[in-house]
ROTORVEX-297288 format. One record per residue (C-alpha): x, y, z; residue in one letter. Coordinates in nm, 3 decimals. Layout:
// residues N
LOTI	c1	c2	c3	code
LOTI	X	Y	Z	a $
...
***
This chain:
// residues 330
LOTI	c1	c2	c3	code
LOTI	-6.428	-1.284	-5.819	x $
LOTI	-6.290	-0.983	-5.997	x $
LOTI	-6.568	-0.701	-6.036	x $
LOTI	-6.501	-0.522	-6.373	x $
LOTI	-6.621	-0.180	-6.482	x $
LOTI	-6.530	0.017	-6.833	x $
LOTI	-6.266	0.325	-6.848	x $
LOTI	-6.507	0.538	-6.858	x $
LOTI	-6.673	0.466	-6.579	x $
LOTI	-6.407	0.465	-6.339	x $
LOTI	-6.271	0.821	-6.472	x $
LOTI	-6.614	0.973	-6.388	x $
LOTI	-6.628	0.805	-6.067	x $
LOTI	-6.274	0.925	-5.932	x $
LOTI	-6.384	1.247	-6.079	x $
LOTI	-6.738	1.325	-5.965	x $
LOTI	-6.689	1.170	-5.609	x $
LOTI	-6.555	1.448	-5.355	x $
LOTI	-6.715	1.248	-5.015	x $
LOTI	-6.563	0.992	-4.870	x $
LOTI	-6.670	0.651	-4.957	x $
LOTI	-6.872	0.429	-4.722	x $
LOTI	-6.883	0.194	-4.991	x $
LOTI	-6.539	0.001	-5.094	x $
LOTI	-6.536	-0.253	-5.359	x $
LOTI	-6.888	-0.322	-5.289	x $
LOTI	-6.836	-0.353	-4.917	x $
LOTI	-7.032	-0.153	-4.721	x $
LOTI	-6.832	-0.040	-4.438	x $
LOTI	-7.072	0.253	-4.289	x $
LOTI	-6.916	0.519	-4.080	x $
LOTI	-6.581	0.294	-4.004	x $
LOTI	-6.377	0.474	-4.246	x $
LOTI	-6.446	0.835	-4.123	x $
LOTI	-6.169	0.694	-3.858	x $
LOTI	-5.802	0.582	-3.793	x $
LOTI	-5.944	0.364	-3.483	x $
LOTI	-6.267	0.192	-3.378	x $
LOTI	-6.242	-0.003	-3.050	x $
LOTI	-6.606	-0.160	-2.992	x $
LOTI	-6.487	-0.372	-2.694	x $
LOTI	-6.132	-0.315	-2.525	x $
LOTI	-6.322	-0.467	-2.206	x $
LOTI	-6.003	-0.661	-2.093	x $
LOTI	-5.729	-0.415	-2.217	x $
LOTI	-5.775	-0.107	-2.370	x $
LOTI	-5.377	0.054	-2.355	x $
LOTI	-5.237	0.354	-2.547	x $
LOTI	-4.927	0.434	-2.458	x $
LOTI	-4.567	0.561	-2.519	x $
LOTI	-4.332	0.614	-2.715	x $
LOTI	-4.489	0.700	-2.990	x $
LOTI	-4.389	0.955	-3.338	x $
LOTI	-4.785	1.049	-3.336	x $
LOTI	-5.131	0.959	-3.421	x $
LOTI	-5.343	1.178	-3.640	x $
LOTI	-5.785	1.077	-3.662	x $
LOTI	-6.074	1.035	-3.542	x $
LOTI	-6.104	0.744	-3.239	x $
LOTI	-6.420	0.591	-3.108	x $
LOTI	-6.384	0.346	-2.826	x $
LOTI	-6.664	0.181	-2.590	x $
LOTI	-6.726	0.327	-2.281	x $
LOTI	-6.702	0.063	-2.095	x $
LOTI	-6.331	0.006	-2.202	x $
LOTI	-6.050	-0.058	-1.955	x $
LOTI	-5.829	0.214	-2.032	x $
LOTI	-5.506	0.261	-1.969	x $
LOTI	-5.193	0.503	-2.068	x $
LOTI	-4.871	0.623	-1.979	x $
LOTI	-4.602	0.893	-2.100	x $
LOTI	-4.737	1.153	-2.342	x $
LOTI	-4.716	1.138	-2.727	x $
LOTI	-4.841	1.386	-3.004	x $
LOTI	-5.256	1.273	-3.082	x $
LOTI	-5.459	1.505	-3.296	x $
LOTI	-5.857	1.439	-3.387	x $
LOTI	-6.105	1.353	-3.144	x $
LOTI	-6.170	1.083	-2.903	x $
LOTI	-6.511	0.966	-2.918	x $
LOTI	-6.639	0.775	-2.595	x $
LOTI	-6.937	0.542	-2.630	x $
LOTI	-6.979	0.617	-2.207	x $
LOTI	-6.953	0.948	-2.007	x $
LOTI	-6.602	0.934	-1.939	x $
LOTI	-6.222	0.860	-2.150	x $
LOTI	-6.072	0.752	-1.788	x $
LOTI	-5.726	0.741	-1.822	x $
LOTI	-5.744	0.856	-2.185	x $
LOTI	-5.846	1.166	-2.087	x $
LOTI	-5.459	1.251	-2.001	x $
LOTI	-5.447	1.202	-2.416	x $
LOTI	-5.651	1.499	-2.494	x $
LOTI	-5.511	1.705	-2.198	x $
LOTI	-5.126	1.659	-2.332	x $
LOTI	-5.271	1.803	-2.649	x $
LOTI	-5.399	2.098	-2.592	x $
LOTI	-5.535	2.252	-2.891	x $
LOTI	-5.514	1.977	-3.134	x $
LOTI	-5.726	1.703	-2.949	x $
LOTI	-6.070	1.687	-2.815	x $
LOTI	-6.325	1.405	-2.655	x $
LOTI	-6.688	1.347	-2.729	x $
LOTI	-6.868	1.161	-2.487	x $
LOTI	-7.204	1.013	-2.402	x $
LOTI	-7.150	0.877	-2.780	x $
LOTI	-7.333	0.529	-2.710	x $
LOTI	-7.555	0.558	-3.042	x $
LOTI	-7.235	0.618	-3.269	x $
LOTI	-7.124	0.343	-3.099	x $
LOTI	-7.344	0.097	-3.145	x $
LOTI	-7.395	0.201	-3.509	x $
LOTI	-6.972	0.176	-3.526	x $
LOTI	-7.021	-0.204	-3.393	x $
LOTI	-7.292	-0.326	-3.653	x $
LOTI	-7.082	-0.179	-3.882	x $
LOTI	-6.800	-0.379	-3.861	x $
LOTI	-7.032	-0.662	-3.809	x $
LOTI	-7.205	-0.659	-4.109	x $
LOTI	-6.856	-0.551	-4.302	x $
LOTI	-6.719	-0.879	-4.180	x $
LOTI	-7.027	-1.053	-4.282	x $
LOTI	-7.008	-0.922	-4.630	x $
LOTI	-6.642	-0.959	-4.692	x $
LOTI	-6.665	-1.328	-4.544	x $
LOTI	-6.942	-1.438	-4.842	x $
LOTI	-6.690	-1.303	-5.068	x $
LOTI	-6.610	-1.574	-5.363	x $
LOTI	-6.187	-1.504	-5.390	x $
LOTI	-6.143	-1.384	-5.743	x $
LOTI	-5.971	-1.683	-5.957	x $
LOTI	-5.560	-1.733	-5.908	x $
LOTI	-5.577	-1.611	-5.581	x $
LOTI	-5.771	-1.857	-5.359	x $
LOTI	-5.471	-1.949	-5.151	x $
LOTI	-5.173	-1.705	-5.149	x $
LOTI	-4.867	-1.615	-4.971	x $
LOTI	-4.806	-1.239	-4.851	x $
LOTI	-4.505	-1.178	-5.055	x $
LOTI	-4.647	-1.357	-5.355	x $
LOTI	-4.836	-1.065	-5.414	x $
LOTI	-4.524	-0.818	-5.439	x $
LOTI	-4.484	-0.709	-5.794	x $
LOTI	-4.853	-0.741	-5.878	x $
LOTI	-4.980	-0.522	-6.143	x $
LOTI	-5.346	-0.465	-6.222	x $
LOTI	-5.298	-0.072	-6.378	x $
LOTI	-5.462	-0.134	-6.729	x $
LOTI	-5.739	0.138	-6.685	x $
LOTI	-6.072	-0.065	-6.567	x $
LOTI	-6.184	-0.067	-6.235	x $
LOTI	-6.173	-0.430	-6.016	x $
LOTI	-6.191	-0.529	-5.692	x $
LOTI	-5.954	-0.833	-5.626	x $
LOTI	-6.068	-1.040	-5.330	x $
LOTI	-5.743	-1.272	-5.202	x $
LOTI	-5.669	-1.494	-4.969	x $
LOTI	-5.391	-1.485	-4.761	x $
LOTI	-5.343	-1.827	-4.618	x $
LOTI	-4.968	-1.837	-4.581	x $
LOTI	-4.642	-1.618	-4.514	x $
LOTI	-4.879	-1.402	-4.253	x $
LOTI	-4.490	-1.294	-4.116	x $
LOTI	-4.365	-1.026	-4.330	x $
LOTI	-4.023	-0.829	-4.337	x $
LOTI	-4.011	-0.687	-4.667	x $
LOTI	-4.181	-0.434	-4.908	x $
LOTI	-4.491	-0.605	-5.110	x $
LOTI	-4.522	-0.344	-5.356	x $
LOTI	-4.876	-0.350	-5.557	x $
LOTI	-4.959	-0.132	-5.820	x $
LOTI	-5.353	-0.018	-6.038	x $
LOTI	-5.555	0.206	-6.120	x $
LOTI	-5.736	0.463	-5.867	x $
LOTI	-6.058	0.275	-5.889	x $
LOTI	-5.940	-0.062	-5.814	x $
LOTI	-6.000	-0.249	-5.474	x $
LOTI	-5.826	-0.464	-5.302	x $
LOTI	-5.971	-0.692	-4.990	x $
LOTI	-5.698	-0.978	-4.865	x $
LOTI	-5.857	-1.212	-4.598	x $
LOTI	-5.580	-1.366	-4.400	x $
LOTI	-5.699	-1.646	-4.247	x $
LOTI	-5.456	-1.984	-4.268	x $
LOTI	-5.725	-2.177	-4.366	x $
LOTI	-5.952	-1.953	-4.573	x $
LOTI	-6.229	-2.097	-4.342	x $
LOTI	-6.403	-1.770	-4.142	x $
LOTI	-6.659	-1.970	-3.960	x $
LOTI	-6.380	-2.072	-3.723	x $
LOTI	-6.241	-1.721	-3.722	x $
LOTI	-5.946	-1.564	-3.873	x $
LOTI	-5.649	-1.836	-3.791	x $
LOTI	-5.285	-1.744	-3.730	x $
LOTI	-5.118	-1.389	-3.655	x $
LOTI	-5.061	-1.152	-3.961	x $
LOTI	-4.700	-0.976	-3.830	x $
LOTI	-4.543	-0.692	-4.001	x $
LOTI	-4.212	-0.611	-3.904	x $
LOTI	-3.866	-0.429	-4.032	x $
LOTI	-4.025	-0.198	-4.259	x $
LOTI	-4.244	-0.457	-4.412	x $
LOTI	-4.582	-0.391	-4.526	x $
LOTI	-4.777	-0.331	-4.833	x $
LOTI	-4.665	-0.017	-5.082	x $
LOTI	-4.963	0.097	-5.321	x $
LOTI	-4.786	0.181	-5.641	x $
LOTI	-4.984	0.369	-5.952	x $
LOTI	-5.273	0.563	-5.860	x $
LOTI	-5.312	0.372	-5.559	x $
LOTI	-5.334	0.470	-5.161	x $
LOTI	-5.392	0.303	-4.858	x $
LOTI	-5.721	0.337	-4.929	x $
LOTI	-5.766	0.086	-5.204	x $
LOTI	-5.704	-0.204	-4.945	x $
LOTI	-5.911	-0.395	-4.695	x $
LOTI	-5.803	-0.644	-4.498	x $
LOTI	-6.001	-0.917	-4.215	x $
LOTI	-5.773	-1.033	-3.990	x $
LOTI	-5.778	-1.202	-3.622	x $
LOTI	-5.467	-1.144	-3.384	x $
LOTI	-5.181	-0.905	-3.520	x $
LOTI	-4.823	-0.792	-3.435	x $
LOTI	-4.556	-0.606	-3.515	x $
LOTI	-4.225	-0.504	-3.439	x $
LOTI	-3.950	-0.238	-3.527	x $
LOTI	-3.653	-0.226	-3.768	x $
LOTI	-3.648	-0.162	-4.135	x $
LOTI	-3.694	0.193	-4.345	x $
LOTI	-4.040	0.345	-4.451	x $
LOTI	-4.170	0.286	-4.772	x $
LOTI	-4.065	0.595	-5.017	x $
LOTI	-4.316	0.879	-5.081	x $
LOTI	-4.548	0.976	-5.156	x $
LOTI	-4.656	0.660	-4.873	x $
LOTI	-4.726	0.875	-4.601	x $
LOTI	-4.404	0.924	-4.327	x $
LOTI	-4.527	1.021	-4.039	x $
LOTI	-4.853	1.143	-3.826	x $
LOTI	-4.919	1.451	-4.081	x $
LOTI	-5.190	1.629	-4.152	x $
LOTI	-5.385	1.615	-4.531	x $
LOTI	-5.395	1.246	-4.533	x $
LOTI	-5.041	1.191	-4.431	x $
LOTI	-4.913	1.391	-4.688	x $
LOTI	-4.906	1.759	-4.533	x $
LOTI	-4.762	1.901	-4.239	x $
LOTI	-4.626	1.683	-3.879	x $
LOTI	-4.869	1.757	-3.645	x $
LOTI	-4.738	1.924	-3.318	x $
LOTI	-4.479	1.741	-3.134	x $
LOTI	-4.479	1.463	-3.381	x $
LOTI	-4.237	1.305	-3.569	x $
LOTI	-4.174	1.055	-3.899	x $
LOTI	-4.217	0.700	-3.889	x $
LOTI	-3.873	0.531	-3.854	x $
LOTI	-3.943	0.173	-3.998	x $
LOTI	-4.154	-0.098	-3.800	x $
LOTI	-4.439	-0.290	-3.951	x $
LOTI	-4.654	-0.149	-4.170	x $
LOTI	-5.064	-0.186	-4.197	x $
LOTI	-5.182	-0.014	-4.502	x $
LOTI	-5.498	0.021	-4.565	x $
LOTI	-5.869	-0.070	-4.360	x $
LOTI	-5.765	-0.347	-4.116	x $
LOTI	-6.110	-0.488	-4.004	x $
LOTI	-5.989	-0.722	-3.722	x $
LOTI	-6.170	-0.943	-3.444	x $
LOTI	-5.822	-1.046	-3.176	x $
LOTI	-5.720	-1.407	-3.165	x $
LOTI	-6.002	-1.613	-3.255	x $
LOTI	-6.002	-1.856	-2.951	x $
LOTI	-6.000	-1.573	-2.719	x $
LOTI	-6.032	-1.206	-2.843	x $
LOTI	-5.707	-1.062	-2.784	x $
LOTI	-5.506	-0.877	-2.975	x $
LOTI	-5.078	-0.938	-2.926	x $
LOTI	-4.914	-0.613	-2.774	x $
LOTI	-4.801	-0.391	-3.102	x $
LOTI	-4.457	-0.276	-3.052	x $
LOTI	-4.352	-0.014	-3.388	x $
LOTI	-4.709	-0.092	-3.563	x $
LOTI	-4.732	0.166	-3.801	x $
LOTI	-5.073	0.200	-3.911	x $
LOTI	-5.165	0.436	-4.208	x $
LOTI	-5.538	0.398	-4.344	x $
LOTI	-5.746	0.257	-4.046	x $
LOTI	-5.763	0.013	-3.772	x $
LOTI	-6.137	-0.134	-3.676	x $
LOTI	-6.159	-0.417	-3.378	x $
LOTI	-6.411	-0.589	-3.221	x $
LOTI	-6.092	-0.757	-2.966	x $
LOTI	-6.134	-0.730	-2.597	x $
LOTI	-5.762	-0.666	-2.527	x $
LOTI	-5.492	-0.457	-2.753	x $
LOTI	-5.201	-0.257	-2.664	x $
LOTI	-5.047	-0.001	-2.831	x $
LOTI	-4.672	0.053	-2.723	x $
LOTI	-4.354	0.168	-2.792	x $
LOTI	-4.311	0.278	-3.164	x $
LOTI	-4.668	0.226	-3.244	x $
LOTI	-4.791	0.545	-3.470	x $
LOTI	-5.083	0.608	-3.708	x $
LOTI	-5.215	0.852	-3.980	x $
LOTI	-5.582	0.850	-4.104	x $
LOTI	-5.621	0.783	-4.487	x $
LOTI	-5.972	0.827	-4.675	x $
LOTI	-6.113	0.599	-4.917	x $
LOTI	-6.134	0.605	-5.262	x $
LOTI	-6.372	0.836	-5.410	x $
LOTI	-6.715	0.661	-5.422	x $
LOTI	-6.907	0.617	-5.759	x $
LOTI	-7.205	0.899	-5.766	x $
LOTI	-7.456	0.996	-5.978	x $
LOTI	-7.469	0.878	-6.337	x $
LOTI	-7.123	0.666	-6.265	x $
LOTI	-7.297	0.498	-5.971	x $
LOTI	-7.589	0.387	-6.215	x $
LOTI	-7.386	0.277	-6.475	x $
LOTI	-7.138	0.088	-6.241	x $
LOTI	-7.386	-0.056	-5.995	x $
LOTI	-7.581	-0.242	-6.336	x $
LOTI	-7.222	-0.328	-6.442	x $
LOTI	-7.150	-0.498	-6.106	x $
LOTI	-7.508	-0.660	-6.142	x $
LOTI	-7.506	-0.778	-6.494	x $
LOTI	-7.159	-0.944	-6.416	x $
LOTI	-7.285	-1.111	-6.056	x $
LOTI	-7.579	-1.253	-6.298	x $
LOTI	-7.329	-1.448	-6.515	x $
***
């Protein structure tokens, strides 16, 4: 399924829009995007540690979490608890005086944070892929071009090459959405199958007028490990302020390779049991939503929050929301 709308329509969209969307690529993801981390269970595992170059958003983790951290690394935003109490995360905040705060006794933003990613993987599963990309390999996707002015949304399955060392490089418009499902068999009623791995600089590299946040992904277990360079600029280098593009925040420092996850990754752990393999040099710059009862963050891991693309309003929303309909209806 590719979801088409005119030139004109997308330039009024990316121009009129100044929120951040809820809506991507007619995915509702609610309030998950206002963040660089949503933990809704971490009942098992919940482990933040160092070394780290820096994290830089908003985090909202259940309360009931088993946390657990050690060292100190650079964390700006706030730390949103679903209970009354960050437990060991609380040393977070402390070591960053003046750039981090909690929020606790959060249990409604919570539970809205959970049926959000819910219902996103619920819409994103009753996806129909759009035609030539039904069954793909990661790197199959590197030189892919879609930058001819219309806006689309490009649903693929990943069902092969989930271990990835090397630059995919994808390049369209602003207004054009991209949501990969990798899953080995393309089958979610059995879960997302086999572990998506990014590692020696790998990742994906928006190209054109695209940012991190012009990708979705559904996923079950992930990895990562170290090695590699960073994607060039303007792909953000390190845990800095303005959407990754302004200033280091304090005590932080740039990304030196590792695996990259760019974009929204919407994930659920390892489908047989929930769990989510320790990340060693996961480099995440957009988001990272989980519903897995066990994930570790260690050595080299780092993020930086990303926004969405604009979201259609006013008379661009009208005109693309009887676009999208019109072409659902054929």
């Amino acid at each position: 399924m590719i979801i088409r709308a005119s030139a004109v329509v997308a330039v009024v969209c990316a121009a009129s829009a100044t929120s951040h969307a809820a809506v991507i690529g007619g995915v509702n993801l609610g309030n998950l995007t206002n963040n660089l981390f949503v933990f809704t269970d971490g009942s098992q595992d919940a482990n933040w540690q160092s070394s780290s170059k820096g994290y830089v958003g908003s985090v909202a983790v259940n309360g009931g979490a088993a946390f657990r951290t050690s060292g100190s690394f650079a964390y700006s935003g706030t730390i949103s608890s679903g209970g009354g109490s960050l437990g060991a995360w609380q040393g977070i905040v402390n070591n960053n005086s003046g750039q981090a705060s909690s929020s606790l006794n959060q249990s409604s933003r919570l539970t809205g944070l959970t049926a959000d990613l819910s219902s996103a993987f619920a819409q994103i599963n009753a996806l129909t892929a759009s035609t030539g990309y039904t069954s793909r390999s990661a790197t199959s996707l590197d030189g892919l071009n879609t930058q001819n002015g219309i806006a689309e949304t490009f649903v693929i399955n990943v069902t092969s090459g989930l271990q990835v060392s090397s630059q995919i490089s994808i390049r369209g418009d602003a207004s054009d959405v991209f949501i990969l499902r990798w899953d080995t068999d393309a089958n979610a009623a059995n879960g997302y199958n086999g572990q998506v791995k990014f590692q020696s600089g790998g990742g994906i590299v928006p190209q054109g007028g695209l940012t991190a946040g012009n990708f979705i992904h559904v996923a079950g277990d992930i990895n990562a490990s170290g090695g590699g360079s960073n994607p060039p600029a303007p792909f953000p280098q390190g845990p800095r302020l303005n959407n990754g593009l302004g200033a280091l925040i304090t005590n932080a420092s740039d990304f030196s390779g590792g695996g990259f996850f760019t974009g929204y990754w919407l994930t659920t752990g390892d489908p047989t049991n929930g769990d989510t393999s320790s990340l060693s040099n996961g480099i995440f710059v957009g988001g990272w939503y989980t519903s897995s009862d066990k994930f570790s963050l260690t050595s080299g891991t780092s993020g930086v929050y990303v926004p969405p693309v604009p979201a259609p309003s006013g008379l661009a929303a009208l005109a693309l929301g009887i676009f999208v309909a019109a072409r659902r209806r054929r």
